[in-house]
C-alpha positions, 0 to 999 in steps of 0.5 A: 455485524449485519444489522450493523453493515445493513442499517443506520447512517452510512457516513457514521459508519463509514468513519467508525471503520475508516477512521481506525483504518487510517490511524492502522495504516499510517502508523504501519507507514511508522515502519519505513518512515521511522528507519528513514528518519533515524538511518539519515541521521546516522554519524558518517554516511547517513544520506548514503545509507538514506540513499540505500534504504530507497533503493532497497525500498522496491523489494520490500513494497514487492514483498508487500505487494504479495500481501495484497495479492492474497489478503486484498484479494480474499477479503472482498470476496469473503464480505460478499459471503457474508453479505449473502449469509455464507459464513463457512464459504467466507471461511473458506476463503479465509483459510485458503488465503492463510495457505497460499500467503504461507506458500508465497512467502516461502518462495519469496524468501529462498528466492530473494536470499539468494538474488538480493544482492544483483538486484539491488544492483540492477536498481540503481546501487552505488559502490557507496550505497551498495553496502546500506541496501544489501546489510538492510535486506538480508535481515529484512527478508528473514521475516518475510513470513512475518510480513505477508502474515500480518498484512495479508490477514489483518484485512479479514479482521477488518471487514467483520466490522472489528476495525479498531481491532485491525488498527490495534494490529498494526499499531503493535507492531509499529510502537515496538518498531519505534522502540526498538529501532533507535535502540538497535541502530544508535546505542547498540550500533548496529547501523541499517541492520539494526533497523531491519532487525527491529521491524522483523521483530514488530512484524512477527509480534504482529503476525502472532497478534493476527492469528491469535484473533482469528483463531480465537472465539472473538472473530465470527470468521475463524481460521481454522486446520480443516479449510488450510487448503487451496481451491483452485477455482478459489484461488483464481477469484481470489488472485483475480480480484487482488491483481488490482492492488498488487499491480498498484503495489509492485508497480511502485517498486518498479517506478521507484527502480525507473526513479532511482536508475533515471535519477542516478544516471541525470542527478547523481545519488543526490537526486536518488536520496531526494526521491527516497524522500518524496515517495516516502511521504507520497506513501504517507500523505495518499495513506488516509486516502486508500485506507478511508476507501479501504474502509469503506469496502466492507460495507459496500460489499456487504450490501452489494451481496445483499443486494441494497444498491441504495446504501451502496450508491450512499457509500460510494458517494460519500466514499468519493466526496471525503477521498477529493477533499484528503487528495486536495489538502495533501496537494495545498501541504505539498504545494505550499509548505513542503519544507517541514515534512521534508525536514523529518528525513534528513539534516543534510542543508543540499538534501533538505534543499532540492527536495524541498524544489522538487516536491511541488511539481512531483505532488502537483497531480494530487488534487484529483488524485484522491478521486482516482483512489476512491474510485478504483477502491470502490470497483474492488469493493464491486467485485470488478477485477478488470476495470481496477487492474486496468487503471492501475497498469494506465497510471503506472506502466502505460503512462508514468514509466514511457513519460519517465524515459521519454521527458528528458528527451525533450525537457531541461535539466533533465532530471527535473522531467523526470520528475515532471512525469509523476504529476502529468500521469496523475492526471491523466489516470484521474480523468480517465478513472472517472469516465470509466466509473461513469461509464460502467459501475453506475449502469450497474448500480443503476439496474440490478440485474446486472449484478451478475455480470461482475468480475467472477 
């Protein structure tokens, strides 16, 4: 694996693991895009069922959101160890990780069993959509575990270099979640709660393929009884560095709640279905863009422990340069043919129709945003908590959600600005990403004495 990360042409080995990344990535999106796909086309009541799918969606990117948390925050770490010859400190990050991601996961579930139901509510629910999102989530949060398993240590998996393994992961869990999803929802007629049913079931096939691996002689990390504990100076690290990806993650449930609440109360439940459908491929479209960069991660953190600047100025180069042009061709489908993804969602001509007006300016941003997410990747792959957790509140928290309250004031209709505000933070957080990285990780890479100075 180090001769691997160490030596030869940074952009082959680049796609070798991204590539597989992606492919990983977009199919575990199959496991929301196939219940939203099916779940519109049920017979009587379909787009009310869509509808309380999306508002049940923030909980669910919350629980992922956990997963990031830990796996996205060990993993680095544990790269860098290796990258400085450490295997039994990186599997002691691993372990801890294992632990902690089997602690939140039971808090989770006792805490959202109980509260779902208000919450839900709170986010926006109808009377008419309440019945969908509270059948979906008392299945789903049965396999809670399941979830935080397979998502947070599939990403030890995939920086020992085994990025295809990784993807094999992923893509067990989401073919039997196509399978069985139409099987449970239609032939069976278990409705919403059948597709909750089956993805509980592909993630704890995928939970059991994860540990199978990293329990096995094939991993040159192995997970093992002796490091399951938690080290609170570990644990800081790991929960500093994976503040940035949860903050990206858990705030898209909390603007998917401002969406949801905004929306209902200018635009009815109409206006909340079509922005189910619009974050749902804004998910799907930015995948091959967070996953080429999450890709690209071990190999710069590898080197970066090492010590060789150059291959790590190569990564980020070519990292930043395929991210740009990803983030412009999901802008032009947008822009110009937005029809066609919108139509595998929902049937409903009135749905199809404003969400098919609306995506063009709620995708406008996303010419630049593919820098934006390299970028903040790649102060991950450095170690630099603070810069990535400080774009990820700009976007979300200091920009999206003030510009979400505040347009309507001013702008007509009014759920139209709602929209609006998505693009407008896009590019303000782009702009504002790209001096920050000018401005501090290139000085670092530029004098490696400052190597020290990196996010503890």
């Amino acid at each position: 694996m180090s001769s691997r990360f160490a030596a030869g042409s940074i952009p082959k080995l680049l796609l070798s693991l991204a590539l597989p990344a992606i492919a990983a990535q977009i199919v575990n999106a199959l496991y929301n895009v196939v219940d939203r796909m099916l779940i519109g086309r049920m017979p009587g009541g379909g787009t009310f069922a869509l509808t309380g799918l999306g508002i049940a969606f923030p909980l669910i990117m919350t629980i992922s959101a956990f997963a990031a948390l830990i796996g996205l925050g060990g993993a680095p770490l544990a790269s860098m160890k290796l990258g400085e010859g450490k295997p039994k400190e990186a599997e002691k990050l691993l372990g801890s990780c294992c632990l902690m991601l089997l602690l939140v996961s039971g808090v989770l579930t006792a805490v959202l069993l109980c509260f779902h139901r208000p919450l839900l509510i709170a986010f926006g629910a109808s009377g008419k959509t309440l019945p969908y999102a509270s059948e979906y989530m008392g299945i789903y949060l049965l396999g809670t575990v399941s979830v935080l398993m397979s998502l947070g240590l599939n990403s030890f998996i995939s920086i020992q270099g085994f990025a295809k393994t990784a993807m094999a992961t992923v893509c067990a869990g989401a073919v039997l979640n196509a399978i069985l999803a139409p099987l449970f929802i239609f032939p069976m007629h278990m409705g919403v709660r059948g597709a909750a049913l089956a993805t509980v079931i592909s993630q704890t096939a995928s939970a059991i393929w994860v540990l199978s691996f990293l329990t096995s002689r094939r991993s040159h990390l192995r997970l093992r009884l002796r490091n399951l504990r938690v080290n609170p100076r570990m644990a800081c690290r790991i929960l500093a560095l994976g503040l940035s990806p949860f903050i990206m993650q858990s705030t898209e449930s909390l603007i998917q709640i401002v969406f949801n609440i905004s929306l209902a109360r200018y635009g009815g439940d109409l206006y909340v279905g079509a922005i189910s459908i619009l974050t749902s491929l804004m998910q799907l479209f930015s995948l091959p863009l967070s996953s080429f960069a999450q890709g690209a991660q071990p190999v710069i953190g590898y080197n970066y422990g090492s010590g060789d600047y150059a291959r790590v100025k190569a990564a980020i180069r070519f990292c930043t340069a395929v991210c740009g042009v990803l983030g412009i061709v999901m802008w032009a489908v947008a822009v110009f043919l937005p029809r066609f993804p919108v139509m595998i969602f929902t049937d409903q001509a009135d749905l199809i129709a404003l969400t098919e007006r609306l995506m063009p300016v709620f995708f406008l941003g996303t010419c630049i945003y593919g820098i934006q997410l390299a970028l903040q990747q790649m102060f991950l792959a450095l170690g630099q908590a603070k810069v990535s957790i400080f774009i990820a509140v700009l976007r979300k928290i200091i920009l999206l959600i003030p510009l979400v309250f505040v347009l309507p004031e001013f702008i007509s209709p009014k759920a139209d600005a709602v929209i609006m505000a998505e693009p407008i933070a896009d590019a303000c957080a782009a702009v504002t990403c790209c001096i920050l990285f000018a401005a501090t990780v290139k000085r670092l890479l530029r004098n490696p004495d400052l190597a020290s100075t990196a996010d503890p």
